[in-house]
C-alpha positions in Angstrom: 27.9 -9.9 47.7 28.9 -6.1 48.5 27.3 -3.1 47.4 27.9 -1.9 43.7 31.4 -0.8 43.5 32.3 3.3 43.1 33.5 4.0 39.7 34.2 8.1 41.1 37.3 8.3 40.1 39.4 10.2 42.8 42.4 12.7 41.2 45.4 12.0 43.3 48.9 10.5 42.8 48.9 7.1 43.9 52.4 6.5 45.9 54.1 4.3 43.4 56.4 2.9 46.1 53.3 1.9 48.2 52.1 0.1 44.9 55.1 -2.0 44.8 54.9 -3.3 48.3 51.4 -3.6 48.1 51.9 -5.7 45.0 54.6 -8.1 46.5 52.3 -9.0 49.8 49.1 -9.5 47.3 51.4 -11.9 45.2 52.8 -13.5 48.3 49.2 -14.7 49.4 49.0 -17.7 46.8 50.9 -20.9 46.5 49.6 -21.2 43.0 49.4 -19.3 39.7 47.4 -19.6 37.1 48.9 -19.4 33.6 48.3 -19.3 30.1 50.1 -20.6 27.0 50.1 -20.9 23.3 50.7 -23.7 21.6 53.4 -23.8 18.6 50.5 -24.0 16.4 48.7 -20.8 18.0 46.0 -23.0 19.8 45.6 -21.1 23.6 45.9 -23.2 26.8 44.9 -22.2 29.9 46.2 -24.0 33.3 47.7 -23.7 37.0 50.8 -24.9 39.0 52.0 -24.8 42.2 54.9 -21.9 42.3 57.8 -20.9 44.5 59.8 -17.9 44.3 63.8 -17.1 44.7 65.7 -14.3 43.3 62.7 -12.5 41.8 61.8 -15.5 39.5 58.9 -18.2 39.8 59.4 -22.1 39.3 57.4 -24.4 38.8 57.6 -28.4 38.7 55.0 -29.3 35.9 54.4 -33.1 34.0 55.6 -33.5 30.6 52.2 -34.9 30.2 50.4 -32.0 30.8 49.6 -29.4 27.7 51.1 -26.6 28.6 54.4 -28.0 29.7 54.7 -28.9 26.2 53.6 -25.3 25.1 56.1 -23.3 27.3 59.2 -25.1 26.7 58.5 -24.9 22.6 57.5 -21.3 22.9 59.4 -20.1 25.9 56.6 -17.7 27.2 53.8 -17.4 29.4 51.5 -14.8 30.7 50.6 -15.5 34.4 47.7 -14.3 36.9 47.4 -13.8 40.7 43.5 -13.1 40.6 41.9 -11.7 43.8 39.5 -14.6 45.2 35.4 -14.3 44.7 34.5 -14.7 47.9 36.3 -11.7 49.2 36.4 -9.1 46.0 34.3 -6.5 47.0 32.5 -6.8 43.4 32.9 -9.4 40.5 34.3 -6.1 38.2 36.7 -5.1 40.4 38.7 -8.2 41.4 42.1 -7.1 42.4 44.3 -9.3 40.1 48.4 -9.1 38.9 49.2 -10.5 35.1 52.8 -11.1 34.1 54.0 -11.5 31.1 57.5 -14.1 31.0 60.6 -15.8 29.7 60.8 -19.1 30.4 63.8 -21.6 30.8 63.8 -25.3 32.3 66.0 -25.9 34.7 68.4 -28.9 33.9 68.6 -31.8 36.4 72.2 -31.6 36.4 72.5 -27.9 36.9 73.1 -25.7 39.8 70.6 -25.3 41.9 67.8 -27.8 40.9 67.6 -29.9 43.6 68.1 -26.5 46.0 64.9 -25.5 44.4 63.1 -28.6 44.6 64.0 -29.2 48.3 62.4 -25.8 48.9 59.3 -26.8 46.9 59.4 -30.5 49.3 59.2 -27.8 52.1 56.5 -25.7 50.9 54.5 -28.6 49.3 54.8 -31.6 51.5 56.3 -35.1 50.8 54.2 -35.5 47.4 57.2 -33.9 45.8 59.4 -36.4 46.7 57.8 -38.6 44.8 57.2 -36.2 42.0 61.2 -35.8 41.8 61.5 -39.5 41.5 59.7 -39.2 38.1 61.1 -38.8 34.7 58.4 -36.7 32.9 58.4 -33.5 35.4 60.5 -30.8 34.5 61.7 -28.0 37.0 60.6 -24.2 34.7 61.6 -20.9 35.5 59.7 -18.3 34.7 61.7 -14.7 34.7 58.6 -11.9 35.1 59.3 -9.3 32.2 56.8 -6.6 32.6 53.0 -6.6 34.0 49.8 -5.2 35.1 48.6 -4.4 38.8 44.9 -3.5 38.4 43.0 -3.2 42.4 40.0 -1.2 40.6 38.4 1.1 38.2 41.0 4.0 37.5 43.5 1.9 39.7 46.1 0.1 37.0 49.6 0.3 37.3 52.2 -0.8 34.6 55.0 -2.3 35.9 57.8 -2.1 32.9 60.8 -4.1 34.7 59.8 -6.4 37.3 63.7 -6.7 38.7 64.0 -3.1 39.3 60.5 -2.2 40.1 59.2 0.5 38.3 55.6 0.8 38.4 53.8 3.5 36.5 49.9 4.4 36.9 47.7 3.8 34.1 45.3 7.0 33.6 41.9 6.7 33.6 41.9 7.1 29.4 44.3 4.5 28.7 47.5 6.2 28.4 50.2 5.7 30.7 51.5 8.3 32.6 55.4 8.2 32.3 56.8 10.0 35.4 58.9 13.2 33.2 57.1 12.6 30.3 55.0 16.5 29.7 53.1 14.9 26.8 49.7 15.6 26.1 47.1 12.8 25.6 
């Protein structure tokens, strides 16, 4: 394992737009997410799929017999994580890692663009999916990123308050956001 991270936390402005692209290639390095739902009844669930993207939103193809299948069609939300691996964080603490927090809405077999979306995941994924398509209990989700958390160290968190049009804010070192025009005091 590395040395013990730095916790001196350097005053600058990070480049916000720098953020954003550095968040899209981090989150295009995994072909799965994890995720975490809550059943109806409150009880928490914590899993993984295989994901795609298109048009800003994730998809997965999940079992009907699998818990949190269940959970996010009842409850329509999920929260999910790209988490930096072990083996190459520079420190367990400091883990570069994305959360999102989304809607989600199953995709219809009938509708536009499901089988679109599943011949992409057949290309991604390999000829298992043809077989997954074949059966009855998997069900094609989209999940439609709200808002979420960039965090690549101590001091180093960045809000991001509307995924489709991007806008990333850095999270001071107290806890407060910093809202770019905002002159209040914290």
């Amino acid at each position: 394992m590395s040395s013990e991270p730095s916790t001196d936390a350097q005053p600058s402005t990070p480049d916000l737009d720098a953020i954003y692209e550095e968040i899209q290639l981090f989150r295009a390095g995994f072909s799965t997410l994890s995720m975490a739902s809550i059943s109806p009844g409150g009880e928490p669930e914590a899993s993984y799929a295989p994901y795609l993207e298109a048009d800003g939103d994730l998809y997965i193809f999940v079992s009907a017999l699998s818990v949190h299948t269940a959970n996010l069609i009842e409850t329509g939300r999920v929260s999910v994580l790209f988490i930096e691996d072990e083996a190459t964080a520079a420190h367990p603490f400091v883990r570069r890692r994305l959360t999102l927090q989304c809607r989600v809405d199953e995709i219809a077999r009938d509708s536009d663009g499901y089988e679109a979306i599943l011949d992409r995941f057949e290309t991604r994924f390999g000829g298992l999916v043809a077989t997954l398509r074949a059966l009855a209990d998997f069900h094609l989700l989209r999940l439609r990123p709200e808002r979420g958390r960039y965090v690549k160290g101590f001091g180093k968190a960045f809000a991001i308050d509307d995924v489709g049009l991007a806008r990333v804010r850095h999270i001071r070192e107290n806890g407060s956001r910093a809202v770019p025009g905002e002159d209040t005091a914290v």
